[in-house]
SEMI-647462 format. One line per 4 residues: number of its first residue (from 1); their letters; for each residue y, z, x of C-alpha. Coordinates in nm, 2 decimals. Layout:
N
NUM> a> Y:Z:X  ...
//
This chain:
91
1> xxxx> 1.03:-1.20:1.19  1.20:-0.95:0.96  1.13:-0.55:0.99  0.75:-0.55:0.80
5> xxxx> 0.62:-0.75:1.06  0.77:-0.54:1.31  0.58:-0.21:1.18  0.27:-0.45:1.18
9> xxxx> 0.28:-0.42:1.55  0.26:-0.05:1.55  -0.07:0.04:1.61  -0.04:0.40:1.37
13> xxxx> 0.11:0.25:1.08  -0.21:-0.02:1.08  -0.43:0.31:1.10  -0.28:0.40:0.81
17> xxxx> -0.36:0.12:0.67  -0.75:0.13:0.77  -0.75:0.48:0.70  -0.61:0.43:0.28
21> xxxx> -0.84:0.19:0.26  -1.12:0.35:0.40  -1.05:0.67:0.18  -1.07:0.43:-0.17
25> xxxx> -0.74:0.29:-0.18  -0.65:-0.05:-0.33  -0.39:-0.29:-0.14  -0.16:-0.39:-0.39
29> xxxx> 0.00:-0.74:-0.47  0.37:-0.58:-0.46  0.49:-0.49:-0.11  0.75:-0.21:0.04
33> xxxx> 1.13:-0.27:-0.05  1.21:-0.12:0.29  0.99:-0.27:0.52  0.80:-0.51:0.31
37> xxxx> 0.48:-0.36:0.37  0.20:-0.43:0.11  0.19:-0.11:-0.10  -0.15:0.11:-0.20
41> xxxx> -0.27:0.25:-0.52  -0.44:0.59:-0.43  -0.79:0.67:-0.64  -0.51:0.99:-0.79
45> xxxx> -0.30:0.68:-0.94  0.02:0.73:-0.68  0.19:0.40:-0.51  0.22:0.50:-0.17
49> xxxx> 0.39:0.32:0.15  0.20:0.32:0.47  0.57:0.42:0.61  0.76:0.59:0.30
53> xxxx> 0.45:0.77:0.13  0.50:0.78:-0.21  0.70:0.48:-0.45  0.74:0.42:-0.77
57> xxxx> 0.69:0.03:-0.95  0.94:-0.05:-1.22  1.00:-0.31:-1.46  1.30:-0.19:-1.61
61> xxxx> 1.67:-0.04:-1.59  1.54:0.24:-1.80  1.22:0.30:-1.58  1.45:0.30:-1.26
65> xxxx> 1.69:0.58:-1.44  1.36:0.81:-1.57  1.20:0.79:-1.15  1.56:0.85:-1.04
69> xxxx> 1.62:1.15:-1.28  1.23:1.28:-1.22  1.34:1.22:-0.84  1.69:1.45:-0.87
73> xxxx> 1.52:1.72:-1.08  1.20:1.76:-0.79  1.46:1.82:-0.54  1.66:2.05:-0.73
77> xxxx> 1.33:2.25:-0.76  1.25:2.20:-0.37  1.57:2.34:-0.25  1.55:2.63:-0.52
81> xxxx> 1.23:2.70:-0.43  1.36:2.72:-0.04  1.63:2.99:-0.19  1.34:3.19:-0.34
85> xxxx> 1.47:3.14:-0.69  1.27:3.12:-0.98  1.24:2.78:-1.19  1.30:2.99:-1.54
89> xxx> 1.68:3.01:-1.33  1.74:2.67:-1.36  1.72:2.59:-1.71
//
């Protein structure tokens, strides 16, 4: 049994589970790429991972390099923001 069924077995991650789906959430077709978990669409529109939180679904080479590039420039923000500078700095 690969690593998905072994989070099956943890009892938080499949209250996680009740919970999105309680809350309005739609169990999607396409699964985790880490743990091959069956992803959820949130009512807000985000892919989330029971696990990982938040994913992104592409169908593309170009997608994959806009979510990767959205990805790098968040976390240039977060660790500026930890530095205390402004965002008008950056650019």
């Amino acid at each position: 049994m690969g690593e998905g069924g072994e989070v099956y077995r943890n009892q938080e991650v499949v209250r996680r589970m009740t919970r999105l789906v309680a809350e309005g959430a739609t169990m999607l077709a396409e699964t985790c790429p880490v743990d091959g978990l069956p992803l959820f669409k949130l009512k807000s529109g985000d892919i989330v991972c029971p696990v990982h939180g938040k994913v992104w679904i592409v169908s593309s080479e170009a997608e994959a390099e806009e979510v990767e590039i959205d990805f790098i420039i968040r976390k240039v923000e977060l660790q500026a923001a930890k530095k205390g500078l402004p965002a008008a700095q950056l650019g």
